[in-house]
N, C-alpha and C positions, 0 to 999 in steps of 0.2 A: 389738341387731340384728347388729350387728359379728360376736358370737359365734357364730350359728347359720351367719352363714355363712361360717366357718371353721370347724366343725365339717362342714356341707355340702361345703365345697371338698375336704375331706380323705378324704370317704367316697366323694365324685365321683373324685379318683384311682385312690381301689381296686376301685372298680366298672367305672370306663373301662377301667384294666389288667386285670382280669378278662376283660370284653367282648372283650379284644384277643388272652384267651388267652396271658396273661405269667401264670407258677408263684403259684397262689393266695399263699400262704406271700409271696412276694415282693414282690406287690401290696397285701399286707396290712402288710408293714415300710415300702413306700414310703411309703403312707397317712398312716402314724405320724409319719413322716420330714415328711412334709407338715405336718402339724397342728403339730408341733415347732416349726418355724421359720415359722410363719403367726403362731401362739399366742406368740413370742415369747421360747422356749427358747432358743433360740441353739445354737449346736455344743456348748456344755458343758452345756447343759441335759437337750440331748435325748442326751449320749455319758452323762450321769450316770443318766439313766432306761434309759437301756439297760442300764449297766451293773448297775442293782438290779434289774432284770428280771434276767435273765440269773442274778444269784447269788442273789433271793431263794425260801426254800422254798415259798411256793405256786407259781412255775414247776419247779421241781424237783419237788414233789410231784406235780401236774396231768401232766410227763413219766412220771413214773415208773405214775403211773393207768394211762395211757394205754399204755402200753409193756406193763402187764401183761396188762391187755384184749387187747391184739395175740399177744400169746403165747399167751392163754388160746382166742383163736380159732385160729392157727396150729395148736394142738396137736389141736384140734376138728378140723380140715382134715385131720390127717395120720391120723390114728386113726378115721376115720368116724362121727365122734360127730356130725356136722349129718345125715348122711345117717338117722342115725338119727333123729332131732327133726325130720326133715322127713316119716320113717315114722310117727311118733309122733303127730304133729297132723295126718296122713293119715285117722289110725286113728280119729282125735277127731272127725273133720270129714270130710261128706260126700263133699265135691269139694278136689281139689290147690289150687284157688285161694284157698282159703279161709288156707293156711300165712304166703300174703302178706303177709296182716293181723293175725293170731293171732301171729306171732313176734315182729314188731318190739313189735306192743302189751303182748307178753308180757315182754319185753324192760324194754321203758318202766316197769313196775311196778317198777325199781331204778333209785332216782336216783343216775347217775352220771356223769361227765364222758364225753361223746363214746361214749352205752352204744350210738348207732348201730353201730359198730365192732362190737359182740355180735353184730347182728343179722344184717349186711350179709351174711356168707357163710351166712347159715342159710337166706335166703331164694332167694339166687342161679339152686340148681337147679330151683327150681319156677319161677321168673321166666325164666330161659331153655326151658323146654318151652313157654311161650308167646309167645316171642320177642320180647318187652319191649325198648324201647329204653331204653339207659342213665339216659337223663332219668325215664324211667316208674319204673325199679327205683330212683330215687333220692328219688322223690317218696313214692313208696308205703312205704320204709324208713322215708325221713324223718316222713313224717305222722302213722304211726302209733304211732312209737316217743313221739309228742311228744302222746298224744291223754292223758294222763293227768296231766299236768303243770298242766293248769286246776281239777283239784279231789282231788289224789292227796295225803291228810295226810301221808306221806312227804316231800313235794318240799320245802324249802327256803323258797321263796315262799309256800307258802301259812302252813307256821309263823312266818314273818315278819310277815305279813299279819296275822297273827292277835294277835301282840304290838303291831304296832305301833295297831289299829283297833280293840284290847278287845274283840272277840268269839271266841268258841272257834273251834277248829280245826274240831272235828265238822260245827259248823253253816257255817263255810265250805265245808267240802267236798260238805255234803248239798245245800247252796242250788249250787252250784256244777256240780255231778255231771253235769246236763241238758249243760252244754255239751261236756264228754265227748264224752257220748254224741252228741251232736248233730257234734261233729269227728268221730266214728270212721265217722256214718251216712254226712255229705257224703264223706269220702275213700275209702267203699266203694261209693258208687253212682257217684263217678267215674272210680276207679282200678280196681276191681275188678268190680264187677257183670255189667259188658260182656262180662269174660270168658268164652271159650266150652270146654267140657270135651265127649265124646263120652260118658261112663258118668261114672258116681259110683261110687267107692269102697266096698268095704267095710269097714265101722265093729266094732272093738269096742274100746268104750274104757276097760276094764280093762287089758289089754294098750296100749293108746298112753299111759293114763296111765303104767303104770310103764316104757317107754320112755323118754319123757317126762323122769321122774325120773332117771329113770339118765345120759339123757344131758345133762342141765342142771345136774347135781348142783353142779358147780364155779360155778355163777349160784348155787344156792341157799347154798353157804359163804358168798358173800359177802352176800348178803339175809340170814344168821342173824346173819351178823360185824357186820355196818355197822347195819343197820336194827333188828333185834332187839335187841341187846346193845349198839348204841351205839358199837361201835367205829370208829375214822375210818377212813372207804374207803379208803388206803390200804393199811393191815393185810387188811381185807378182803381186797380185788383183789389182795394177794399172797398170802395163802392161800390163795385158790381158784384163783389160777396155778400153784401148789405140788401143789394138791390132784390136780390133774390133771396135769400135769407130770411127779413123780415115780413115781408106776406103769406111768408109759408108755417111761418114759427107755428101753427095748430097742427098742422100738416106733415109738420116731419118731428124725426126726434133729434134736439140737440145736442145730447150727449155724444149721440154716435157722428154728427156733424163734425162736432171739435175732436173728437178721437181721430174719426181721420185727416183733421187737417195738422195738428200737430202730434202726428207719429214721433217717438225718439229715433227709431232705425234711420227715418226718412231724415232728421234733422243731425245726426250724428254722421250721415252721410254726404249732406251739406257742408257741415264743418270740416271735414276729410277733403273736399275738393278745393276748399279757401285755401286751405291748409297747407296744401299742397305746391298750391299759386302761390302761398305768401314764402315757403320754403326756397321754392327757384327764386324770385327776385331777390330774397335775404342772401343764398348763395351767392349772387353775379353773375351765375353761366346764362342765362339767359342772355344776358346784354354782349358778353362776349362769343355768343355762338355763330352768327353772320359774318363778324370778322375773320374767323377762324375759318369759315367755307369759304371767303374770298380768297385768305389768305393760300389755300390752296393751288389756285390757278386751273380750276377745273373752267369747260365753257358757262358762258354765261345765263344763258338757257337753264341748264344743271342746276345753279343757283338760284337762280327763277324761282325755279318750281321748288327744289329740296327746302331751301331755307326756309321759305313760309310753311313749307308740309310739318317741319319739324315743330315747327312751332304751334302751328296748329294740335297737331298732336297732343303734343305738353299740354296746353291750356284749354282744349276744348269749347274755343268761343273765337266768332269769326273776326271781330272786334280786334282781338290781342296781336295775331298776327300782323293785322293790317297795321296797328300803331304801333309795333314792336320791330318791325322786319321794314316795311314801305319804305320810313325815309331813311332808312341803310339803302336800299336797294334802288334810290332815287337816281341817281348818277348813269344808271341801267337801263331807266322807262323812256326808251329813245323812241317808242310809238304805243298806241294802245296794247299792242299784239302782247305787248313785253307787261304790262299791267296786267292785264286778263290772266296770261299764263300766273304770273306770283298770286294771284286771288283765286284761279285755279287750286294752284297746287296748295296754298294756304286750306281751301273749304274742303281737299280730299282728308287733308290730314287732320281736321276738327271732325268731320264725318265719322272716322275710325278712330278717335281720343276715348280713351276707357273713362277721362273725365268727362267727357260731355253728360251734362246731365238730363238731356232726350232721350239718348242712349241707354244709361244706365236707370233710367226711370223708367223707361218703355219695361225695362226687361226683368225689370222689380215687378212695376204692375204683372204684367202675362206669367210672370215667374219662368222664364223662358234662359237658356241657357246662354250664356253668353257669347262661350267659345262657338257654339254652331249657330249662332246669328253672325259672327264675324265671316266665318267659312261662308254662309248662303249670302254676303254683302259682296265678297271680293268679285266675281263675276258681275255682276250689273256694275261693280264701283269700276271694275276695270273697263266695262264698255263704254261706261259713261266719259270714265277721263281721255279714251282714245278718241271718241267722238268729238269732244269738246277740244282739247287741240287740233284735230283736222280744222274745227270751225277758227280757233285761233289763226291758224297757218295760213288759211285759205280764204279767210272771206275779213278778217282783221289785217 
């Protein structure tokens, strides 16, 4: 019991100082800092997890992801390549509103750290023709970029899932698919449907498809690089920064390129989220958090869903849960129904982790608040997860 609520106490920091509008990035180090010396680090505990934060290659790598992503949108910006992707799925699609959701989810079909950052400026100029508050263009980025992560055999989680519960990937993604679709229906009759347009568009979408292409080209390097051919997204996201990059070099300016792809706020707030991950595992409560829920003797169900939400939570990556929580909860998965609900309850609670960095990057770009992005999520998050167990119960 001790543990959860040090674990709790630590997330209650960075939620408070969020609430308070203290530098995301900042509240996110404090957080850590907290858990540190609760969990029993001590000052060399928590200077020695910073320090292997800080020099080890998956934060180095996860920066350099991210830095290229920013470049790779920067250079979109300066060249007209969104304006184009926004003529593109103009052309595809009846009505402007429709780009809202068609980009980020277009987006989402590459798994990749913080692929909000693709989306954010593609969707911007259509969001501002209907004067969307920052909160709204953060939700609607965010939700949709994340609606394929529940049954997309690319993602991470679900090849996990799949190793660790002996059943194929296929059939998780197929049994799984419905709640896709079921996120993409709630966050378009919430976020978008209401929208109001005067005419509709003309459509031909031969012409928007290769638009389209043309102007995504540098997204489809790295879905050939990474996903096809297996290469690690890094190589990826730097070829398709390259790819684009260099025939433009007359065309745009570099300096403002590399400014914004290695921001310090952006990179210091990178570091804050490793930091934080590397904090919990240095603690131990993580590994002993599952035991301590069983040890309760609450229903099984309860466990199901709570244990992966928490964990989710905490780490903001759908990944963690799954290999952190799964094969605890193996002894449990007596039919798919009991699988789904723990991936369920796992992806509600990365959805609302203050570390997820979609989340907290959507709302850096829009500069959007954060506390009332949470408040405008809980209504659709909570129609979503009722819908989605009825589908467990009833058709799993």
């Amino acid at each position: 019991m001790v543990e959860i609520i040090l674990l709790l106490a630590s997330f209650l920091v960075v939620i408070i100082l969020i609430w308070l509008k203290v530098n995301i990035g900042v509240s996110i180090f404090l957080g850590a800092l907290t858990l540190a010396f609760l969990s029993g680090l001590g000052i060399n505990g928590a200077l020695h997890s910073l320090y292997s934060t800080i020099t080890s290659w998956s934060t180095l790598r996860l920066i350099l992801i991210i830095s290229f992503i920013m470049g790779i949108t920067s250079v979109f910006s300066q060249i007209g390549y969104l304006k184009d992707m926004e003529n593109a799925v103009l052309h595809l699609f009846p009505k402007a509103k429709h780009s809202l959701w068609t980009l980020p989810a277009l987006i989402g079909l590459m798994p990749m750290p913080a692929g909000a950052l693709v989306s954010a400026p593609m969707i911007e100029p259509v969001a501002n023709k209907f004067n969307l508050k920052p909160e709204v263009k953060t939700l609607i980025n965010y939700w949709f970029r994340h609606v394929w992560e529940l049954s997309w055999p690319m993602y991470q989680a679900i090849v996990i899932t799949s190793a660790v519960v002996g059943i194929s990937i296929r059939e998780i993604s197929v049994k799984m698919f419905p709640l896709t679709i079921l996120m993409a229906t709630i966050g378009y009759l919430f976020f978008v449907y209401s929208l109001k347009e005067d005419k509709a568009n003309g459509r031909n979408k031969v012409t928007g498809l290769k638009m389209l292409l043309k102007a995504t080209y540098p997204i489809l390097v790295i879905i050939v690089l990474s996903i096809i051919l297996g290469l690690d997204m890094l190589y990826g996201s730097l070829v398709g920064f390259l790819s684009i990059l260099l025939p433009n070099l007359k065309r745009i300016s570099l300096k403002e390129v590399l400014t914004r792809a290695f921001q310090p706020r952006i990179v210091f707030l990178l570091i804050a989220v490793m930091y934080f991950k590397d904090v919990i595992e240095a603690s131990g409560l993580v590994d002993v958090l599952p035991r301590i829920m069983l040890s309760f003797h609450v229903p099984i169900i309860i466990i199901l869903l709570v244990t992966p939400f928490i964990i989710g939570l905490m780490t903001g990556i759908s990944f963690a849960y799954v290999a952190m929580v799964f094969p605890l909860l193996k002894p449990f998965f007596t039919g798919f129904d009991k699988i789904a609900l723990a991936y369920l309850g796992g992806y509600m609670g990365m959805l609302f982790s203050p570390v997820h960095l979609c989340l907290v990057f959507s709302a850096e770009y829009y500069k959007a608040d954060l506390g009332k992005v949470y408040l405008r999520m809980l209504l659709p998050s909570l129609t979503f997860l009722v819908a989605g167990l009825l589908y467990i119960w009833l058709i799993l």
